[in-house]
C-alpha positions in Angstrom: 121.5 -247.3 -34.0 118.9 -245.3 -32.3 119.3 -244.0 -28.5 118.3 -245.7 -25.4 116.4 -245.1 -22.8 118.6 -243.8 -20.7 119.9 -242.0 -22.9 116.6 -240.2 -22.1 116.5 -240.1 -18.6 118.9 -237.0 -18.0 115.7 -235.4 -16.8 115.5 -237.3 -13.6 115.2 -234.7 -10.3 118.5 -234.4 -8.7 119.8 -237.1 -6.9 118.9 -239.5 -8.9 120.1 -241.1 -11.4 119.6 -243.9 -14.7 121.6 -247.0 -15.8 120.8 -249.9 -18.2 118.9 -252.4 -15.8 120.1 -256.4 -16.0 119.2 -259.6 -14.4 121.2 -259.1 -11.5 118.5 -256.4 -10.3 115.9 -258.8 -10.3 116.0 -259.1 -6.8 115.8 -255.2 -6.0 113.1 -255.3 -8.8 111.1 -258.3 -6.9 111.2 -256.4 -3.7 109.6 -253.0 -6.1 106.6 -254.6 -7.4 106.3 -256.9 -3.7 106.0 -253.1 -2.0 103.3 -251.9 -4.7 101.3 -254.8 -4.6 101.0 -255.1 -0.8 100.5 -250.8 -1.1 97.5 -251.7 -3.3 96.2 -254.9 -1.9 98.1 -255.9 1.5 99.4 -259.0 -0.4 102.2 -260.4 -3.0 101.6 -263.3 -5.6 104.6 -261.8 -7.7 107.7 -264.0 -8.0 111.4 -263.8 -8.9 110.9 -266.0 -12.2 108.2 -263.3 -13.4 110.6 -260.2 -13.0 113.8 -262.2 -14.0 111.8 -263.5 -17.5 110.9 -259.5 -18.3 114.4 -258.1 -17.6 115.8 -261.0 -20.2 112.8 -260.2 -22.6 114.1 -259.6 -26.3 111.4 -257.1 -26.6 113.4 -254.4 -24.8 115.6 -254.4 -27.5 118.9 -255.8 -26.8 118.8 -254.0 -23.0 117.6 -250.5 -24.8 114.3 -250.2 -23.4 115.3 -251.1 -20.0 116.7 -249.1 -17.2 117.2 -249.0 -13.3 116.5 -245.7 -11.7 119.2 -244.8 -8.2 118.8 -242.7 -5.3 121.6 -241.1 -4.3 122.9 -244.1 -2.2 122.9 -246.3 -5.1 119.3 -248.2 -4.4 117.5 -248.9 -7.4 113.8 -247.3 -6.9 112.5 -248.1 -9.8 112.7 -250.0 -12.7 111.5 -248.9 -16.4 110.9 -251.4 -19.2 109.9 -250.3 -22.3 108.9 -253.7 -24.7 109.1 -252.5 -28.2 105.8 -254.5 -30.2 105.7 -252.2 -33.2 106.6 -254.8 -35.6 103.3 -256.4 -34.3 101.3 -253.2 -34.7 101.1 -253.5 -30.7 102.8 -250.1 -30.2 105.5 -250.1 -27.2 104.2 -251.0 -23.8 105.7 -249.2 -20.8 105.8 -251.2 -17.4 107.3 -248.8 -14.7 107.5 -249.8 -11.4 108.7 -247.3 -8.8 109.0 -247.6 -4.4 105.4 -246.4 -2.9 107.6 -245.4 0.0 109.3 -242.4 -1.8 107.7 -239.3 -0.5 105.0 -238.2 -2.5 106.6 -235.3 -4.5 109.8 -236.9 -4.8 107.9 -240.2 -6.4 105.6 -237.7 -8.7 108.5 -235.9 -9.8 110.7 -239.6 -11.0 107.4 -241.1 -12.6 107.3 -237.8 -14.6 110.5 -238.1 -15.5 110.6 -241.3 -16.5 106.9 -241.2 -18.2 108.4 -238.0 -19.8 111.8 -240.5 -21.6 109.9 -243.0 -22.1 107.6 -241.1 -24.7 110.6 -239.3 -26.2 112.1 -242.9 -26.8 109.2 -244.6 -27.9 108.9 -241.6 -30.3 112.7 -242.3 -31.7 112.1 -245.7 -32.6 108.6 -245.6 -33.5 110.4 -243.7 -37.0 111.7 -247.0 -37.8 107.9 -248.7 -38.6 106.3 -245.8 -40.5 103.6 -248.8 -41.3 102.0 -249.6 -38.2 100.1 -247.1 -35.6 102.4 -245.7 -32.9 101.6 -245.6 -29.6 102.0 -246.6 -26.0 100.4 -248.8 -23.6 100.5 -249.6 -20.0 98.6 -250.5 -16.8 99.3 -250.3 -13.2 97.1 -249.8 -9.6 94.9 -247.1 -9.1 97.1 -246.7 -5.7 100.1 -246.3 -8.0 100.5 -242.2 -7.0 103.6 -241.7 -8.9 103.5 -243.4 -12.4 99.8 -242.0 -12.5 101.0 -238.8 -11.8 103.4 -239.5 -14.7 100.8 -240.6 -17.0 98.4 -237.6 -16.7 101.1 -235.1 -17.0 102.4 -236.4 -20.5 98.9 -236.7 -21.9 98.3 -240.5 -21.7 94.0 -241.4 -20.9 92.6 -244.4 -19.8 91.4 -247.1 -22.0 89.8 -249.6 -20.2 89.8 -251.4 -16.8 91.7 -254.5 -16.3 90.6 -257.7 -13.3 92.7 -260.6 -11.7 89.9 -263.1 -11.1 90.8 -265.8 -8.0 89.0 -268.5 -7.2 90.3 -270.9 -3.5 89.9 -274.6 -3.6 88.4 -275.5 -0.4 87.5 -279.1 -0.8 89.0 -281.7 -2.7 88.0 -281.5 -6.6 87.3 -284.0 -8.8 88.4 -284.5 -12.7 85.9 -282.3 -14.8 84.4 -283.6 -17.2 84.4 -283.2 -20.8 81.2 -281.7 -22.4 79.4 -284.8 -24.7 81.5 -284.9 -28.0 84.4 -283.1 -26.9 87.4 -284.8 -25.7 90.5 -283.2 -23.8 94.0 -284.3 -24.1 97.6 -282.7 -22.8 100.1 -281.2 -25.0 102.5 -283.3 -26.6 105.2 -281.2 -27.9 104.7 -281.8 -31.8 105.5 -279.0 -34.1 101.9 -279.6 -35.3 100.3 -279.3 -31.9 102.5 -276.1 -31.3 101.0 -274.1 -34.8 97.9 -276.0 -33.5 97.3 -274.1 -30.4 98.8 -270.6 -32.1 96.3 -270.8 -34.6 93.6 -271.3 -32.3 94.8 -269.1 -29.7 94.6 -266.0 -32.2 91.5 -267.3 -34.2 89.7 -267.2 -30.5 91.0 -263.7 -29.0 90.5 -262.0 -32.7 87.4 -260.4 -31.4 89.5 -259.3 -29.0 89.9 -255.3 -27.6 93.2 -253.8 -29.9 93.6 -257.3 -30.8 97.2 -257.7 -33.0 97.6 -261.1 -35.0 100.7 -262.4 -34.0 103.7 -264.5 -35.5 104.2 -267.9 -35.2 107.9 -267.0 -34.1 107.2 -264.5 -31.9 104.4 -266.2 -30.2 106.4 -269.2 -29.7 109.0 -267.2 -27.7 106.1 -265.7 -25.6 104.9 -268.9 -24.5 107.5 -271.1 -24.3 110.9 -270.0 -24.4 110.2 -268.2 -20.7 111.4 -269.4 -16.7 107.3 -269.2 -15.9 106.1 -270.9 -19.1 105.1 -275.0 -19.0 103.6 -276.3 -22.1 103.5 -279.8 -20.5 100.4 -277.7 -18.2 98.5 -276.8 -21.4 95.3 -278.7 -21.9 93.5 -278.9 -25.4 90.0 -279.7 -26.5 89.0 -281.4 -29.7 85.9 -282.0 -31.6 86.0 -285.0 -34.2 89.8 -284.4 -33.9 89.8 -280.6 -34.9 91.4 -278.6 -32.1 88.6 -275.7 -31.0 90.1 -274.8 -27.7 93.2 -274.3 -25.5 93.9 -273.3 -21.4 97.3 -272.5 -21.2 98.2 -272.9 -17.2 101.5 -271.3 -16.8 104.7 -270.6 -13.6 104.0 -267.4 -13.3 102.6 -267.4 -9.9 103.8 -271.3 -9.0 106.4 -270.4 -5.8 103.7 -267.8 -4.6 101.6 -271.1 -4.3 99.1 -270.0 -7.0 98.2 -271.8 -10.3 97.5 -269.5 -13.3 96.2 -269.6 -16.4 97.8 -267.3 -19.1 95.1 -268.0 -22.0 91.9 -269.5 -22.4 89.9 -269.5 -25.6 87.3 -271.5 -27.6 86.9 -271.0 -31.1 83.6 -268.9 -31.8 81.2 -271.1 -33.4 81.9 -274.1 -31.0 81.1 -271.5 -27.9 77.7 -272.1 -25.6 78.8 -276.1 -25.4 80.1 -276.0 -21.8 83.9 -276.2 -23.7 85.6 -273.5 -21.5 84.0 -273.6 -18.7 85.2 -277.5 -18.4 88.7 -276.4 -18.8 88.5 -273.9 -16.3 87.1 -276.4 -13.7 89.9 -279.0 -15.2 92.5 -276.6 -14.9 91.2 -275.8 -11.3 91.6 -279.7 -10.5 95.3 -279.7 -11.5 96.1 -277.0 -9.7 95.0 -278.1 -6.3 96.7 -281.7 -7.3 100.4 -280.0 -8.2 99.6 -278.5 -4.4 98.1 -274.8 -5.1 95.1 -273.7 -3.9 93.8 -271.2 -5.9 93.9 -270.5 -9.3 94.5 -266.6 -10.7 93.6 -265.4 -14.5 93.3 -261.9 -15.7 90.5 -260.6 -17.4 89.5 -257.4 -19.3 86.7 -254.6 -18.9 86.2 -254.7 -23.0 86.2 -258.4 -23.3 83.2 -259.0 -25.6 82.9 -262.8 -25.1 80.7 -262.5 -21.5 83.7 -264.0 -20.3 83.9 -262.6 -17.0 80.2 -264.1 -16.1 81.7 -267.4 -17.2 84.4 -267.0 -14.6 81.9 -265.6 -11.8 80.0 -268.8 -12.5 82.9 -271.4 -11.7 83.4 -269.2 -8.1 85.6 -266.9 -9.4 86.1 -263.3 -7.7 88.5 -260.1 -8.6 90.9 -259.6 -6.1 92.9 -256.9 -8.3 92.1 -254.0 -10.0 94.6 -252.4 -12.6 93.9 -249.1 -14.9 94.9 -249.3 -18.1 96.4 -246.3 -20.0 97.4 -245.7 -23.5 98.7 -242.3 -25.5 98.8 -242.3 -29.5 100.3 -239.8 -31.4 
């Protein structure tokens, strides 16, 4: 049984202090990541289903990779989660999200700390799959002083830049329209239609920066078997029955009032038909019906696709910016 990381966190500056993390801190987690995102852009889309779904995620290893970090009164001020991929050769990635309103040496010398465990731990378990690359990934706000401080002092670099696209529904929108020989339909709940959409979904992204094929299994509990998941809000697109491509809206941002949309992706050689952009203009109309008003997707500086002209095109704009960072070893 290797350590946890906790175990690790021994290191912390004194007065403070780790524990195993659990649901029951979702709300002291909520109001973390509500205080960074108004730091970094003056308002919050994140909800409570999004932080309770990570703190339950089986990819922190049975509670292992997750802990809560006290101040000497007991508050948590931040909150470490270290999801271990390496059985999908997609390394460990790190989210650590700590108060903006700790002073600013004080909140340099916890992300260091906890940058600092976090490596050592990812280090102990990455022994276990000597088969697949080890290393870490993360992302966070530029304005994120502390973890960035954290980052740079443990030798982690920047990979790529990262983009929440928004678009606001002004006027009332009408059905889109499926491109000539291309019909859409909603998800149905078939096994079939469920190894359907995986196929697709990683046939379509397999151009894809640091791209990681993964498991039926595994995917399945991503995107389904999670509070801000809805597979009754996918929407497919076939051509002469073949399924070529899939937007997955999802919960995530639902009691913020925003709709999202967690995948989209056209298989390559049906691409330049008008296929994605339709869905993002149909997911766009669904939105606004189920009552939200703007619709949020994230999108990636290395995305080879053009994809974020396509979104620019249908009125979208980037509203966030998040740095991505990564050490290998």
């Amino acid at each position: 049984m290797h350590s946890t990381l906790v175990d690790y966190l021994a290191k912390l500056p004194s007065g403070y202090s780790a524990r195993p993390h659990t649901v029951a801190d979702a709300a002291a987690f909520l109001g973390i990541v509500q205080k960074l995102d108004m730091h970094a852009c003056g308002e919050t889309s994140t909800t409570i289903e999004e932080v309770t779904d990570d703190l339950a995620d089986d990819k922190l290893d049975g509670g292992a990779g997750g802990a809560a970090i006290l101040d000497g009164n007991n508050q948590v001020i931040a909150i470490v989660n270290a999801f271990n991929e390496l059985a999908l050769n997609r390394g460990l990635f790190a989210d650590v999200f700590i108060d903006p309103t700790l002073a600013t040496r004080e909140g340099q010398a916890v992300g260091e700390a906890i940058v600092s465990a976090t490596v050592s731990y990812a280090r102990e378990i990455a022994v276990n799959f000597p088969e697949t690359e080890p290393f870490i990934r993360t992302g966070l706000y530029a304005t994120d002083e502390a973890f960035l401080h954290g980052l740079r002092s443990n030798g982690f670099e920047q990979s790529r830049i990262l983009w929440r696209m928004r678009v606001d529904h002004e006027s009332n929108l009408q059905p889109s329209v499926a491109p000539a020989g291309v019909e859409f339909e909603d998800f149905n709940h078939t096994e079939d239609q469920y190894r359907e959409v995986h196929q697709v979904q990683m046939d379509a992204f397999r151009e894809y920066h640091d791209f990681r094929p993964k498991p039926y299994e595994d995917w399945r509990e991503q995107w389904v078997d999670r509070l801000t998941e809805d597979p009754n809000w996918w929407r497919l697109a076939r051509v002469e029955g073949k399924l070529v491509g899939i937007c997955q809206r999802t919960r995530r941002f639902e009691s913020a009032g925003f709709g999202y949309i967690g995948s989209l992706g056209v298989l390559s050689e049906y691409r330049g038909r008008g296929i994605a952009r339709a869905l993002l203009r149909d997911a766009f109309f669904h939105d606004q019906r189920n009552g939200l008003n703007s619709t949020l997707l994230h999108g990636d500086s290395t995305n080879p696709t053009g994809a974020m002209f396509l979104y620019q095109s249908v009125g979208m704009r980037t509203d966030r910016e998040y740095l991505a960072y990564r050490l290998s070893w």
